[in-house]
N, C-alpha and C positions, 0 to 999 in steps of 0.2 A: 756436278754430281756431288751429290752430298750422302755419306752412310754413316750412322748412328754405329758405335759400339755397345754394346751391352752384354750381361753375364752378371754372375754369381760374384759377391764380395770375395776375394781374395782371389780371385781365379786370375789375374796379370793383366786386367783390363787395362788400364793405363800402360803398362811395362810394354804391351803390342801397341796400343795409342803413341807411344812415343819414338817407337822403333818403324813404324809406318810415316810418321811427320817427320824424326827426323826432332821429337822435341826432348824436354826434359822436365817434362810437369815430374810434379813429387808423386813420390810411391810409398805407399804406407802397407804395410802387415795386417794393416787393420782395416778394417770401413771406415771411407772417408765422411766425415761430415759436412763439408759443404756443397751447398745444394749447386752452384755454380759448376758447370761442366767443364772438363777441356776439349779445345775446339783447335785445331791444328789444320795446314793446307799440305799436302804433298803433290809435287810435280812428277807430270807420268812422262817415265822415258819412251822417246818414241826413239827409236835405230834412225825410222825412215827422215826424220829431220837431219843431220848428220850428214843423207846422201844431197837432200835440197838445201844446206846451205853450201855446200861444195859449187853447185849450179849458180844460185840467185845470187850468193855472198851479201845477205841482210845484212844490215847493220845493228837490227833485233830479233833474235831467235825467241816465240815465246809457245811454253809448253802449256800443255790444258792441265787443268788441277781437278783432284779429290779433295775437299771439305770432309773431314773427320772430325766426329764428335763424340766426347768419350764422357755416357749419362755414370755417374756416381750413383746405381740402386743399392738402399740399405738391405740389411737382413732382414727387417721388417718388411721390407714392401715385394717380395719375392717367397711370399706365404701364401697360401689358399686363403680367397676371403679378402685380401689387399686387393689396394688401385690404383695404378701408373695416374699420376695426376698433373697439374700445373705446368710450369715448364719442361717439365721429363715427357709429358704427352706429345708438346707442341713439337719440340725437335724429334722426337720419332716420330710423329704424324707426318711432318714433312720431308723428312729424309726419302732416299730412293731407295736403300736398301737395309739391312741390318746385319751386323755383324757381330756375331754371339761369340767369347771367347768362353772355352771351354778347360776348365782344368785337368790337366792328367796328368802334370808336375808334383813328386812327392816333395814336402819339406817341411819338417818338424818343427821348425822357428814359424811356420804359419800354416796352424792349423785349418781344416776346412769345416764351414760352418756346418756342415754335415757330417764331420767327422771320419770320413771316409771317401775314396776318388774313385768316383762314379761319374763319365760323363754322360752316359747315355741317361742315368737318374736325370742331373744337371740339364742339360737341355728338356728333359720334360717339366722340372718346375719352371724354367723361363719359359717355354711355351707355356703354361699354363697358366701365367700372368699376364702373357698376350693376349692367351682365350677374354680373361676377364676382363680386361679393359674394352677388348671389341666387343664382348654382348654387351658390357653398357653404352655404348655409339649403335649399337644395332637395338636395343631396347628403347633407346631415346629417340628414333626414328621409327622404329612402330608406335609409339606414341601421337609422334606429328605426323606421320600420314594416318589415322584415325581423325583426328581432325581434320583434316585435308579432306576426307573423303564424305566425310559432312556435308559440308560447302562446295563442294566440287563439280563443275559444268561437266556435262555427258561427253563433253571431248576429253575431259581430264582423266575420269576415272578409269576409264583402262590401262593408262598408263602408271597408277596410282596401283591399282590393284595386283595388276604387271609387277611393280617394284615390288608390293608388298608380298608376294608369292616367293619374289629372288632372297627376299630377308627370314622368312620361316625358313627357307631351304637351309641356308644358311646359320643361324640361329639352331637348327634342328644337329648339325654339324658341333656348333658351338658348343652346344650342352652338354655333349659328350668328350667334350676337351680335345676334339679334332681341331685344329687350326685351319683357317679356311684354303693357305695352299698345297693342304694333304686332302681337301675333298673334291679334286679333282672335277673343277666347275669350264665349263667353256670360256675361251676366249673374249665371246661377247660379254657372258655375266661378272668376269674379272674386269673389263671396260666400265660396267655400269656401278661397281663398286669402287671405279676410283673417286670420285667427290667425299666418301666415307673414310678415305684414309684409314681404310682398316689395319692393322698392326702388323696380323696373322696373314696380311695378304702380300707385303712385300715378299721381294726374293729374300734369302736366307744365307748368308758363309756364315758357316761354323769352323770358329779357328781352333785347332787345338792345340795348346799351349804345355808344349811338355818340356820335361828335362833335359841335357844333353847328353847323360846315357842314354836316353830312347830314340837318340835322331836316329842312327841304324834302324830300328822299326819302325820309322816317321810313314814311310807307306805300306804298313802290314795297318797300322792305327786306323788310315783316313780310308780304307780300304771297308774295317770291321764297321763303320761307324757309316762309310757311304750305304753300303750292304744293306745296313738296320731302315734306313731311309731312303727310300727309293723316290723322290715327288722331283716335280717339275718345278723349279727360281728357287733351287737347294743343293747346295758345293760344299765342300770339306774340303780344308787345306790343314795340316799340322807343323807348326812350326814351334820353337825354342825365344819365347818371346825374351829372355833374358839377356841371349848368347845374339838374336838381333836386334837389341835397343845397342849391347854395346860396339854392335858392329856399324852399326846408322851413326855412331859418334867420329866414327875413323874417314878418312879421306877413301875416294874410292876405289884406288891402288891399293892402300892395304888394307881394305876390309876384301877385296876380291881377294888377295893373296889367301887369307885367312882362310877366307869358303873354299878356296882349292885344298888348303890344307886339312880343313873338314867334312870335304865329299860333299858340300854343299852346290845345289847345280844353279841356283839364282836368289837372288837379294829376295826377302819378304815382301817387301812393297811391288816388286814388281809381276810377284805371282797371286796377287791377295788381288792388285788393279787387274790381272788377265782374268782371271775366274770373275773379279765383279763385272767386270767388259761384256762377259758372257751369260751371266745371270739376269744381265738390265739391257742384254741387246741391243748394245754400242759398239759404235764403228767413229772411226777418226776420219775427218778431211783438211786440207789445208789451205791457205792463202798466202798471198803475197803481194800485199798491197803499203803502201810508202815505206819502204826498203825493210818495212817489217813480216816476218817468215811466222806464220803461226798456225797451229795445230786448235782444232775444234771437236769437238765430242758431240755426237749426235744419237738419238736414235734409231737402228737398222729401221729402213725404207719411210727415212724423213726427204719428202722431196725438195728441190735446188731451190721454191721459194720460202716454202719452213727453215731450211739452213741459214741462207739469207737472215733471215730474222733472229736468227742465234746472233747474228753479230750486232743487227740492229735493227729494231722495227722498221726506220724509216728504209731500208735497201728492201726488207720483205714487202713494202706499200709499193715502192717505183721500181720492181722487179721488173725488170726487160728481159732480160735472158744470160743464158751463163754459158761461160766460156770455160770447159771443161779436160781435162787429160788425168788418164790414169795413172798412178807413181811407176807402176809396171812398164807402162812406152813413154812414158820421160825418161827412165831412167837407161833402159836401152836407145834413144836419141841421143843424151846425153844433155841436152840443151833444147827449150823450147822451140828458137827458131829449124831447128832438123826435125822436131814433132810437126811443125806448120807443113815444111816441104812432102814431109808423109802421109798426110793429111788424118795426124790423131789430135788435132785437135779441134772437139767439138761444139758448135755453139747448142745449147741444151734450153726447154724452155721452162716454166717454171713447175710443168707437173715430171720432171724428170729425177729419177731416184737415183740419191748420189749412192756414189760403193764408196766401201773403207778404202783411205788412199789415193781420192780424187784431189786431183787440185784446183781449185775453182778460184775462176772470177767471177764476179757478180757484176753487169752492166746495169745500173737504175737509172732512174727519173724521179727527183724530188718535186 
């Protein structure tokens, strides 16, 4: 899973990029000038690992990772009239999600390029430089199917015409600086828009990045701001991006100590990955294969031979079937072989949809 971060110059974009990884890219006051992003991995805590290595006793426990990418937009390209271009496109084109960090942090030593802390202003110019970049991928595609439709066999152009009707829809949204997941389009025409890698079409967290006088208000904030925004693959989380970079620097003993001492109820990273879990419709299964214990990332109702293929093409090709139990009667068994005697565990074939918390084997044939 890979989410781009992005936001307003000064708003702590990096300051939460490094408090999520766990890194220590620089932080500047000011806009940074290098086009080069920072790109950080964090490992998601799963509990349920913890009860299966008590079981299996691996000799490698390995956790699934978020890929965070932290794009540097200048002042200038966060204007009406600007275009998200060259390498800044490509890694949000491919990301799965985005992650807007939002300022509501006062501080006099760093002024806002706006002059005043407005987030609801702020997410509407970032959405609106998402608008622009997707009508130019949607403008550039009504261009090539006009020609397409030239040239086109009687079996093509329905489906040609079909698309081209999904893109005025669309487009017609655009122009009005709706983003396309506040226009509230079907399941199918969000499918037929993925090869477009539209911008406005991923899911959305919006982090809000405040002080630590305003943690006490931290959910009266994500509250005012969920309220204003009511759409579907859009979450609000508020946190203290300063007060968790320096707690991701401390061991986990006492940075827990600290959040008990600050009414803080869980680490950033691990409520920033639940909410994206939730936005992008992932669910976790697990393996255990040559004494290695490892957690996978899927997405909800990938079935046991697409899984498969998450580990490796060739197991998704010589899929035979899967040998399956759920974390829930392993762990009241206590031990596979008492699963066997009860008989929870199932051989599954390969149209069978895994749940979050399965623990699968895979039988192939290469």
């Amino acid at each position: 899973m890979e989410i781009c971060i992005i936001g307003l110059p000064k708003s702590g974009k990096t300051t939460v990029f490094n408090a999520l990884t766990r890194g220590k890219s620089q932080i500047a006051a000011y806009a940074p000038s290098a086009l080069e992003p920072n790109i950080g991995v964090a490992k998601i805590k799963e509990p349920r690992l913890q009860v299966l290595e008590t079981m299996f006793k691996p000799k490698k426990t390995t956790l699934a990772e978020i890929r965070y990418v932290d794009i540097a937009l200048t002042a200038r390209s966060t204007r009406k009239g600007s275009n998200i271009s060259g390498q800044f496109l490509n890694y949000l084109s491919n990301a799965n999600a985005l992650l807007h960090v939002v300022r509501a942090f006062e501080d006099e030593n760093v002024p806002h390029i706006e002059d005043s802390i407005d987030p609801k202003r702020d997410i509407a110019i970032m959405d609106l430089e998402l608008v622009l970049s997707d009508l130019v991928i949607i403008e550039r595609r009504f261009e090539r199917l006009e020609t397409l439709l030239k040239s086109a066999k009687p079996g093509e152009r329905d489906s040609f015409i079909k698309e081209q009707a999904l893109l005025q829809k669309i487009k017609a949204g655009l122009d009005k600086e709706i983003p396309i997941w506040q226009q509230g389009l079907s399941q199918e025409e969000i499918r037929n828009l993925t090869n477009y890698q539209c911008l406005t079409a991923k899911p959305m967290l919006v982090v809000i990045n405040i002080g630590e006088k305003q943690l006490p208000r931290s959910a009266s904030i994500e509250t005012e701001l969920r309220s204003a925004c009511r759409y579907t693959s859009f979450e609000v989380a508020a946190l203290c991006g300063k007060l968790e970079m320096e707690l991701s620097q401390l061991d986990d003993s006492e940075a827990e100590e600290f959040r008990r001492e600050l009414g803080l109820a869980e680490p950033a990273l691990d409520r920033i990955v639940r909410l994206s879990h939730q936005l992008l419709g992932l669910i976790s299964f697990f393996t255990t294969v040559s004494s290695e214990l490892k957690a996978w990332t899927i997405p909800r109702g990938t079935t046991a031979s697409q899984a498969a293929g998450k580990i490796h093409t060739d197991i998704e090709k010589g899929f035979i079937r899967a040998e399956v139990i759920s974390f829930d009667d392993l762990n009241k068994c206590d031990s596979i072989a008492e699963a066997k005697k009860q008989g929870l565990l199932r051989l599954e074939g390969k149209n069978y949809v895994v749940h979050d918390g399965d623990i699968v084997t895979f039988l192939f044939n290469i």
